[in-house]
C-alpha positions as CSV (number, residue, x, y, z in Angstrom):
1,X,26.9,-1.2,1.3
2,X,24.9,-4.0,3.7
3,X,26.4,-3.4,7.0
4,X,28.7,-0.8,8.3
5,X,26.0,2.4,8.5
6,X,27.8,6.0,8.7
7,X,26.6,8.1,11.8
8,X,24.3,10.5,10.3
9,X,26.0,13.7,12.3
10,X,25.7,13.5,16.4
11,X,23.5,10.8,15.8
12,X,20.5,12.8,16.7
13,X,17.4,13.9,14.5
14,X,18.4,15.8,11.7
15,X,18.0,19.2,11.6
16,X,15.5,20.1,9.2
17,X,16.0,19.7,5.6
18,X,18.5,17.0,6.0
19,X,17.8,13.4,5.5
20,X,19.4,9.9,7.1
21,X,20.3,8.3,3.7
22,X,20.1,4.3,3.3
23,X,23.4,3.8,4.3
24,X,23.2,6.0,7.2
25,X,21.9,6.1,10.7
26,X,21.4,7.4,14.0
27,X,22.1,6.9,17.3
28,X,21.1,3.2,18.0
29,X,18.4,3.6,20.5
30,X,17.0,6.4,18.0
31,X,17.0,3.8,15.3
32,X,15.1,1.2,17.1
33,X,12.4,4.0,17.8
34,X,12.4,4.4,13.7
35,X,12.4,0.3,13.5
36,X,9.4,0.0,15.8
37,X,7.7,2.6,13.7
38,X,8.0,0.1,10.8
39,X,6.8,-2.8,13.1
40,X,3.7,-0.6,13.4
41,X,3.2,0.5,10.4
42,X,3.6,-3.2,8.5
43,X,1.8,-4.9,11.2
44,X,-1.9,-4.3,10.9
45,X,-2.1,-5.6,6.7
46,X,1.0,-8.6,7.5
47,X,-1.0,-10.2,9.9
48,X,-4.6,-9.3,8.6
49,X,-4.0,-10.7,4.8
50,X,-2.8,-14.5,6.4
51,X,-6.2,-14.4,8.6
52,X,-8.3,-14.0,5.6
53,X,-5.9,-16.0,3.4
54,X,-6.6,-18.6,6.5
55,X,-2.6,-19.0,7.1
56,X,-0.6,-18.8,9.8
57,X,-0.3,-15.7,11.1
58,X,2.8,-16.2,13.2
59,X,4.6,-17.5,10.5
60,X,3.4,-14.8,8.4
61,X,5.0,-12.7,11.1
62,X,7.9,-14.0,11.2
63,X,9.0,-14.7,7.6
64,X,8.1,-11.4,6.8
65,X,11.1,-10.6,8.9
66,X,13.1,-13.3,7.3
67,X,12.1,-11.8,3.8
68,X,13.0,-8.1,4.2
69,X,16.4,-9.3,5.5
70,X,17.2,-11.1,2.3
71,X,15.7,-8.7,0.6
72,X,18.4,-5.7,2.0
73,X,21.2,-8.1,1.0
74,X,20.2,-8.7,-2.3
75,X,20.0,-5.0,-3.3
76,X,23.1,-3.9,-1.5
77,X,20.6,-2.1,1.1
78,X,20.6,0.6,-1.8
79,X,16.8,0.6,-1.5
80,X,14.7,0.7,2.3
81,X,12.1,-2.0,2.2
82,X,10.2,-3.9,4.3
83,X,8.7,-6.9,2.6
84,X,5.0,-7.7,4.4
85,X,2.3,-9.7,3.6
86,X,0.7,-8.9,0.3
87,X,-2.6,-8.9,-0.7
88,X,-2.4,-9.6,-4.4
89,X,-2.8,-13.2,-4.0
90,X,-5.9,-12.8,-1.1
91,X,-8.6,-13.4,-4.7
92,X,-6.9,-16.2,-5.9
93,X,-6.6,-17.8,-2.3
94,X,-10.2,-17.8,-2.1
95,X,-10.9,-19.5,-5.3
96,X,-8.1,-21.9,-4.9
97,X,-10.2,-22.8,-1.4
98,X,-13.5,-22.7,-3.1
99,X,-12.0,-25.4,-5.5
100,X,-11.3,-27.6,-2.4
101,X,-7.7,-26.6,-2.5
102,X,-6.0,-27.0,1.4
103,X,-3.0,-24.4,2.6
104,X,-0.7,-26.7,1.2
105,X,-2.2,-26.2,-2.4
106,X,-2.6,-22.4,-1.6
107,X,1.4,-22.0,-0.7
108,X,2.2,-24.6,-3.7
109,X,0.9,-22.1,-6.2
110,X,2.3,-18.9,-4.4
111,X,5.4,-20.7,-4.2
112,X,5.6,-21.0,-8.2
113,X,3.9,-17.4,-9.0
114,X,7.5,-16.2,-6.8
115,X,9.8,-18.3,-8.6
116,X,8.5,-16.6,-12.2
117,X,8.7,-12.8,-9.9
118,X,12.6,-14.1,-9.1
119,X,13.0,-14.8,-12.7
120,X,11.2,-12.0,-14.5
121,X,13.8,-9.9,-12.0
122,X,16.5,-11.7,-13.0
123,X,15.3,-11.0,-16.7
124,X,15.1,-7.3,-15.5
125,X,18.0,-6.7,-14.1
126,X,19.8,-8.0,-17.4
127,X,17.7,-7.0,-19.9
128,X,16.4,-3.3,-18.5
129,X,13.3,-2.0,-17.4
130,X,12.1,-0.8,-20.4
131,X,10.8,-4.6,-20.9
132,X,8.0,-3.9,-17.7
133,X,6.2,-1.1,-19.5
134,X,6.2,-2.9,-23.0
135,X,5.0,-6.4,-21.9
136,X,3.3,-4.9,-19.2
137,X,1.7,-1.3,-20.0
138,X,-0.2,0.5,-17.3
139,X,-3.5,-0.2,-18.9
140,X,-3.1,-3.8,-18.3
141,X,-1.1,-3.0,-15.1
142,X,-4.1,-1.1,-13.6
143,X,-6.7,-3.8,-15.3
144,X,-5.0,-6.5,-13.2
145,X,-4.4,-4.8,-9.6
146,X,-8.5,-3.4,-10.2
147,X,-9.7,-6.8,-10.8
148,X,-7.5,-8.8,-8.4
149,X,-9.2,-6.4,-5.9
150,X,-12.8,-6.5,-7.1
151,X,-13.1,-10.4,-7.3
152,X,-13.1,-10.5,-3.4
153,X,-16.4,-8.5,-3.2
154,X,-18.1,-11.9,-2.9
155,X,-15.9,-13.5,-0.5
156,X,-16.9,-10.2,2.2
157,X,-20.7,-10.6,1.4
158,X,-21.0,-14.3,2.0
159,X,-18.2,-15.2,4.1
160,X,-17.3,-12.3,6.5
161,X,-19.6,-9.5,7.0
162,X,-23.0,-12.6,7.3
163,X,-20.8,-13.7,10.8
164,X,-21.8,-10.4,12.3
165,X,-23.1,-7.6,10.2
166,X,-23.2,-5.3,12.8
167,X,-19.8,-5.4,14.3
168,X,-19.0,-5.6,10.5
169,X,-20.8,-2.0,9.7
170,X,-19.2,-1.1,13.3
171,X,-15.8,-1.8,12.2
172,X,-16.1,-0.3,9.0
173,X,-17.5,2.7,10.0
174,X,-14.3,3.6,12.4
175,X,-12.1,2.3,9.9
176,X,-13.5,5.2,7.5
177,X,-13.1,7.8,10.3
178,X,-9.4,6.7,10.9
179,X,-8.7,7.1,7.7
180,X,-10.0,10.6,6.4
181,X,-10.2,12.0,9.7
182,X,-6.9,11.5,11.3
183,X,-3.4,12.6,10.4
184,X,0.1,11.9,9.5
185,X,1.4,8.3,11.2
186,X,-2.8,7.3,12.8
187,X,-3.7,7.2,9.4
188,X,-1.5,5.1,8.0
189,X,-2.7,2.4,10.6
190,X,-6.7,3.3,10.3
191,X,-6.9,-0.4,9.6
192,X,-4.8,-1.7,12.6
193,X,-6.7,0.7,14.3
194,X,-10.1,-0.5,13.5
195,X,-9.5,-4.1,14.0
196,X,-8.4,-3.3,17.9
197,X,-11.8,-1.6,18.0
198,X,-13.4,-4.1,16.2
199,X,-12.1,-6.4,18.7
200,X,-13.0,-4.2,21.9
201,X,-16.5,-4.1,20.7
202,X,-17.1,-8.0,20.0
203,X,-15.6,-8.4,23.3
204,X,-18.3,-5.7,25.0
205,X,-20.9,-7.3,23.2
206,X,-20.3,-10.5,24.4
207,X,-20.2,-9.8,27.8
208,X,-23.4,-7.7,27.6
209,X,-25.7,-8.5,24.7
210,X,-24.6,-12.1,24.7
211,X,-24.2,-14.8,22.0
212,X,-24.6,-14.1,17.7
213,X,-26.3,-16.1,15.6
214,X,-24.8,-16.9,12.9
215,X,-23.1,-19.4,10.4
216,X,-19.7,-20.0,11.1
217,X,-17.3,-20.8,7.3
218,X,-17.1,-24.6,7.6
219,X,-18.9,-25.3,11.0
220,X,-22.2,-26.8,11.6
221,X,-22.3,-28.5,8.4
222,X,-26.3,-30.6,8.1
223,X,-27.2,-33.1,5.8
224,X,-31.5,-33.1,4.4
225,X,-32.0,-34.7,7.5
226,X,-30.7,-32.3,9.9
227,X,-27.4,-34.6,11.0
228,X,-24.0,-33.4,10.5
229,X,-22.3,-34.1,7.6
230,X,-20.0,-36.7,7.5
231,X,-20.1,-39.0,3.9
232,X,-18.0,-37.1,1.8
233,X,-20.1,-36.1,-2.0
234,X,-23.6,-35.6,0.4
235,X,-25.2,-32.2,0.4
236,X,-24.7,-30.0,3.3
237,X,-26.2,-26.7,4.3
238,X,-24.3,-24.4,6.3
239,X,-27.1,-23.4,9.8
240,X,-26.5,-20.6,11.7
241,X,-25.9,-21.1,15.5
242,X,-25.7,-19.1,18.5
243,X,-21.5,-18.6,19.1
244,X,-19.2,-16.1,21.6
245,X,-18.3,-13.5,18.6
246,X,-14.5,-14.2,20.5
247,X,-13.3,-17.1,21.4
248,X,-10.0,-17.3,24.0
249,X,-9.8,-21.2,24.0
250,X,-6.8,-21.5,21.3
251,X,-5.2,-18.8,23.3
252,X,-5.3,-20.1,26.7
253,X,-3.6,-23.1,25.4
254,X,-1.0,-21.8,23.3
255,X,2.6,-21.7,24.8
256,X,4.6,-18.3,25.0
257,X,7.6,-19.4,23.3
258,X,7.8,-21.8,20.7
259,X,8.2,-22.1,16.6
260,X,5.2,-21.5,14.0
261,X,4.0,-24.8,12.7
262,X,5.2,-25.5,9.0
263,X,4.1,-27.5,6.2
264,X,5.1,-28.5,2.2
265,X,3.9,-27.4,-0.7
266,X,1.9,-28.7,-2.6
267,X,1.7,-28.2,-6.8
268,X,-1.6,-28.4,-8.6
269,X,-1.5,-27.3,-12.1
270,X,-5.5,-25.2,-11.9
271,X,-4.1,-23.9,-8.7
272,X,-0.7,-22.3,-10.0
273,X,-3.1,-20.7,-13.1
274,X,-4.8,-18.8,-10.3
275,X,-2.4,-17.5,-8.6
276,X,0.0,-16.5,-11.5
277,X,-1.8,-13.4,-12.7
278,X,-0.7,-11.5,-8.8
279,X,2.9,-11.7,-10.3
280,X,2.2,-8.6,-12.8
281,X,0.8,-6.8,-9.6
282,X,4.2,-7.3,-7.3
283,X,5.8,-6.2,-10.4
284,X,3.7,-2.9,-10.1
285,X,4.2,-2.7,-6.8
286,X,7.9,-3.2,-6.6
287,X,8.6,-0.7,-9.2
288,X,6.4,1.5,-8.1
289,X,8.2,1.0,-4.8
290,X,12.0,1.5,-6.0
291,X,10.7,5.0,-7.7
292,X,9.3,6.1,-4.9
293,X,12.4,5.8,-2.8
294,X,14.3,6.7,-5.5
295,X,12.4,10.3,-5.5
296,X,12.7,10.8,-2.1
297,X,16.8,9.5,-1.9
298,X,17.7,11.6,-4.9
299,X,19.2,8.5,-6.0
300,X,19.3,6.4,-9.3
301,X,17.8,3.2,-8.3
302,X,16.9,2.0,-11.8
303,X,20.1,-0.6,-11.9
304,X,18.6,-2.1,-8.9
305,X,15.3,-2.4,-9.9
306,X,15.3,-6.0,-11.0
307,X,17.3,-6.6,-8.3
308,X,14.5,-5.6,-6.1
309,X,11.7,-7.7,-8.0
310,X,14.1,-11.0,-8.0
311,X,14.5,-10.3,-4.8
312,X,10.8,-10.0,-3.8
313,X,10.4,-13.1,-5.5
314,X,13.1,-14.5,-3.5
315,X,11.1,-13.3,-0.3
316,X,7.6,-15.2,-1.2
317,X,9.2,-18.3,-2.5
318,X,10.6,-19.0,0.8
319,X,8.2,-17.8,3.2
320,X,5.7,-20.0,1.1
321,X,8.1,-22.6,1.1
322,X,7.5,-23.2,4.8
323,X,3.9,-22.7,4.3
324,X,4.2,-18.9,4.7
325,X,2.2,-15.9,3.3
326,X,3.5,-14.1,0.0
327,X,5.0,-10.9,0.0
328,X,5.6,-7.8,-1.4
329,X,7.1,-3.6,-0.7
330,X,4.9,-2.6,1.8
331,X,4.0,1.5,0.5
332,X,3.0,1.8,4.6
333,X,6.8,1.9,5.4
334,X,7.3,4.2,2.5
335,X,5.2,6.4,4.5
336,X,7.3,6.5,7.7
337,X,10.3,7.4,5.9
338,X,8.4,10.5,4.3
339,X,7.2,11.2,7.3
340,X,10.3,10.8,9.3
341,X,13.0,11.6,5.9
342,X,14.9,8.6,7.9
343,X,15.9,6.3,5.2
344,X,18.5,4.1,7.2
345,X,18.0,0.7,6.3
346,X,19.5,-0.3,9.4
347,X,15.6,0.6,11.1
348,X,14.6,-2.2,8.7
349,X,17.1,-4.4,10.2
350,X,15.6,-3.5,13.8
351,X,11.8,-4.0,12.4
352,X,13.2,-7.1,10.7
353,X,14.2,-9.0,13.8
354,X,11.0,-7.7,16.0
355,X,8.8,-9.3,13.4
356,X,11.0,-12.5,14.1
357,X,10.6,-12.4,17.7
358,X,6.8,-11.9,17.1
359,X,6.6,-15.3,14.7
360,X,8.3,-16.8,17.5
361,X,5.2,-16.3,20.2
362,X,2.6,-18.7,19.6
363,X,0.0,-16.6,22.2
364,X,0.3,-14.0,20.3
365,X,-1.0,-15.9,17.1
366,X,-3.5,-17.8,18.2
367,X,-4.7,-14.0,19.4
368,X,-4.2,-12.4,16.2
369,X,-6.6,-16.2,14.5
370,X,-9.4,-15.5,17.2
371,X,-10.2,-12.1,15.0
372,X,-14.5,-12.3,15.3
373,X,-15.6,-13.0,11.5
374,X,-17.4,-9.8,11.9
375,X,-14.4,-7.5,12.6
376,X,-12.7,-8.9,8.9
377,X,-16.0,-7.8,7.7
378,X,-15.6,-4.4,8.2
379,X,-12.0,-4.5,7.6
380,X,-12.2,-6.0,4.0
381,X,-14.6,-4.1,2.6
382,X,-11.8,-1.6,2.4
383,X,-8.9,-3.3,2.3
384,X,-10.4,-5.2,-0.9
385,X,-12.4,-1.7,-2.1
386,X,-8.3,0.0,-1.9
387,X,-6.7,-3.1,-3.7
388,X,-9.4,-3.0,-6.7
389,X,-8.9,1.6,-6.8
390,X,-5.3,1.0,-6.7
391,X,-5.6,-0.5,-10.2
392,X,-7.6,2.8,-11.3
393,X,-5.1,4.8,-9.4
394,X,-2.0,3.1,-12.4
395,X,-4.6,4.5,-14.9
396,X,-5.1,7.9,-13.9
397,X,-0.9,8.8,-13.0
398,X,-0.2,6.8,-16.3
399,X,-3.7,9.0,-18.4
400,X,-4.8,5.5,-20.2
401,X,-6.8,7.0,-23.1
402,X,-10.3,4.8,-22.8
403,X,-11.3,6.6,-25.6
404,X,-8.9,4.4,-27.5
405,X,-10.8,0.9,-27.7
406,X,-8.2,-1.1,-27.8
407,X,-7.5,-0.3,-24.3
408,X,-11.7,-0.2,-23.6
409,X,-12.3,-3.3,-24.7
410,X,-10.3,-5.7,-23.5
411,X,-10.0,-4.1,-19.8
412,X,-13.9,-3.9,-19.9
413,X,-14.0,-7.6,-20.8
414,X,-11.3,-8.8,-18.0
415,X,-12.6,-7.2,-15.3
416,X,-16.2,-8.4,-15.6
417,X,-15.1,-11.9,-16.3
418,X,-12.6,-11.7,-12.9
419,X,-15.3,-10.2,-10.7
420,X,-18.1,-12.7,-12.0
421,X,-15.7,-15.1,-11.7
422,X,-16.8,-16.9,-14.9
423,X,-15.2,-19.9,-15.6
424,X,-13.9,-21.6,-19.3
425,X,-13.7,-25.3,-18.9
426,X,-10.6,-26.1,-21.5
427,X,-11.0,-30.1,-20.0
428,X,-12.8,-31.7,-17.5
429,X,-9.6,-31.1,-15.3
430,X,-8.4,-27.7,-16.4
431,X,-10.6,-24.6,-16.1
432,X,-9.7,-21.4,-16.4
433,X,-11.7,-19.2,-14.1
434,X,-12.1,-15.4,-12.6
435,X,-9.0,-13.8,-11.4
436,X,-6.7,-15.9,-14.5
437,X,-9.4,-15.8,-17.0
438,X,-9.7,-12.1,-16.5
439,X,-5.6,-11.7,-16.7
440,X,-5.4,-13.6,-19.4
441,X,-8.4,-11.7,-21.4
442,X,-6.6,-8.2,-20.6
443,X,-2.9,-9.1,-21.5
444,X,-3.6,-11.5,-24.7
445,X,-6.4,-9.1,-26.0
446,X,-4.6,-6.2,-25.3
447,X,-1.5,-7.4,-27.5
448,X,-3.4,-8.7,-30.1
449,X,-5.7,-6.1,-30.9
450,X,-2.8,-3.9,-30.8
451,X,-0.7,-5.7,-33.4
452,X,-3.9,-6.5,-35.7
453,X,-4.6,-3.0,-35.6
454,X,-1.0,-1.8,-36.5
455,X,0.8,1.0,-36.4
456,X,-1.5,3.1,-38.3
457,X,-3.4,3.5,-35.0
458,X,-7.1,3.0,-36.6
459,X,-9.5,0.2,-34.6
460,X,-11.5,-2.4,-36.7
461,X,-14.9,-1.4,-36.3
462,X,-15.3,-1.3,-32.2
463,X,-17.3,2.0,-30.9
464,X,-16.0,3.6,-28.2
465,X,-18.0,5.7,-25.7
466,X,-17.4,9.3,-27.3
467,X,-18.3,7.5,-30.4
468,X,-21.6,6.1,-29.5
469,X,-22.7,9.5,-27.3
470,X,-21.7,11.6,-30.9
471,X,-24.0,9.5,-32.8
């Protein structure tokens, strides 16, 4: 089924007890209610993860809409999905741009990392799912999403939260409250939420307390003798200046209608290493995804599930194709349909084509790119804090055994190499560094200890924790 949705009894809201299955709906002004709920819901993270990424987030917009359309037709609509912005590749980004790499080099690299999802889904699909959980065990799952997460810690301390560190504390603050204090639906958007306050309060302070000092990422570049850089290779120090903490220029000039700007790909070989190891956390995130629907359906989704990776894969390809932001299952919409037990994919259509007609309204992007530096201070120390606890959240639901080095010691070695970002120079032109060297650490020691050691179980020598405190 893709089209052709049953009406789900009068079309009203179910009585209780009853859910609106995928290939169900209600009345149609009903199910755009339940499709602007997913707008919502997706919107804060699909439009905040291109800012930081420093993409388009119009574009973003808008071939997130693209994406969770193909995505419905590829599974059948057997599985309710809106495919936003993801935030697995947000690490490598930065490391990519801290090698001098440009948006084109950032989507060429995303664009090859979703070709391999599309393939390992295709591989899936034919081969079963059993082959996730054996190439790809939780403990290495979990190592990857935790460290993916973690690396960015340096990107908030000297990129974001420096801008404006009290709007930043600000901003996290209320973004804290939203989250544990409020309920249901508001806290599901705590971090849409805090950047409107964020926002509001960079916009008070402006017109009361006046300018911030501050250095701006990029801006106000000096040479040793106090001129502005301009010889590329000289040595430049970043000053701070005094700056609006908003600035409405972009906006005032940007047209109400008109199309995102696009741009190529383009493939660097150090780039594409970086951004490779986010594939085995869509793959989490997708399965995780599929059985979470499939709990709350009743249904058996495992036949799709490969369908649902490929097509994810399918999804960032594209987008990043055009010069688009990657994407992945967004677990926020997840939470609407438990909320709502309204599993029509049709609402996804609805969302799908708002989120289109969003990425078509240049105002509204060059809004959303005006975000104060200090407001995505305060907004990624969580969102990068929740990516890196997701990873320890795989561990707990899967109970890793630490006490077992072979899963110690490799995880412990990955995660510090990723969030030192330590780099291994194989040639003058290929490093490996952070995010991939800590992947590759994880998944290669983790196999090969495991296949020295054998299946008699016993480690070679390594003390564990509970060893060392017994002796």
């Amino acid at each position: 089924m893709v089209f052709g949705w049953k009406l789900h009894g009068d079309g009203r809201t179910p009585p209780p007890g009853e859910v609106v299955r995928p290939d169900e709906r209600l009345s149609w002004p009903r199910t755009a209610g339940i499709g602007a709920q997913h707008v919502v819901a997706m919107f804060g993270a699909t439009f905040v993860f291109p800012v930081v990424m420093g993409l388009d987030p119009n574009l973003a917009i808008m071939m997130s809409g693209v994406a969770t359309v193909l995505f419905l037709l590829i599974v059948g609509g057997r599985v309710p999905s809106y495919l936003g912005t993801s935030a697995s590749f947000v690490g490598a980004v930065a490391a990519i741009r801290a090698a001098g790499g440009d948006s084109a080099t950032v989507t060429g690299a995303i664009l090859v990392a979703g070709a391999v999802l599309t393939v390992i889904g295709l591989l899936i699909h034919f081969v079963g799912g059993d082959v996730i959980h054996r190439v790809f065990p939780p403990v290495v799952t979990g190592a990857v999403v935790m460290l993916i997460g973690f690396n960015l810690a340096p990107v908030v301390a000297t990129v974001y939260w420096p801008q404006d560190q009290w709007v930043a504390l600000a901003t996290l603050g209320f973004a804290v409250f939203c989250a544990v204090l409020l309920r249901g639906f508001w806290a599901r958007i705590a971090v849409l939420l805090a950047l409107v306050f964020g926002f509001l309060l960079s916009w008070l302070l402006d017109n009361t307390a006046g300018k911030v000092t501050s250095v701006l990422p990029g801006q106000n570049l000096l040479d040793a003798s106090g001129k502005p850089c301009t010889a590329e290779g000289t040595y430049c120090v970043a000053t701070a200046f005094p700056h609006d903490r908003i600035d409405f220029t972009s906006v005032e000039a940007a047209d109400w209608f008109g199309f995102p700007s696009l741009h190529g790909p383009d493939f660097k070989t150090s780039a594409i290493l970086l951004a490779l190891p986010a594939v085995i956390a869509l793959i989490a995130e997708n399965t995780g995804h599929v059985k979470a629907v499939a709990a709350m359906t009743r249904d058996d989704l495992d036949p799709v599930l490969g369908r649902a990776i490929a097509a994810d894969g399918v999804g960032t390809a594209l987008a990043s194709a055009v010069g688009g932001s990657p994407t992945t299952t967004y677990a926020e919409n997840i939470g609407v349909m438990a909320a709502t037990r309204i599993y029509s994919t049709a609402a996804y259509y609805v969302a799908a084509a708002v989120a289109i007609l969003f990425g078509l309204c240049p105002k509204f992007g060059a809004l959303v790119a005006a975000t104060p530096g200090g407001v995505l201070g305060g907004i990624t120390v969580v969102l990068y804090g929740m990516i890196g606890l997701l990873g320890a959240k795989i561990w707990i639901e899967s109970r890793v055994d630490f006490a077992d080095p072979v899963n110690l010691v490799p995880v412990a070695a990955g995660i510090i190499l990723a969030i030192g970002n330590v780099t291994l120079d194989i040639t003058d032109d290929f490093p490996l560094q952070g995010i991939a060297l800590g992947t590759i650490a994880v998944l290669v020691g983790y196999h090969v200890l495991n296949a020295v050691r054998g299946p008699s179980g016993q480690g070679g020598g390594v003390i564990a924790p509970t060893d060392r405190a017994a002796g």
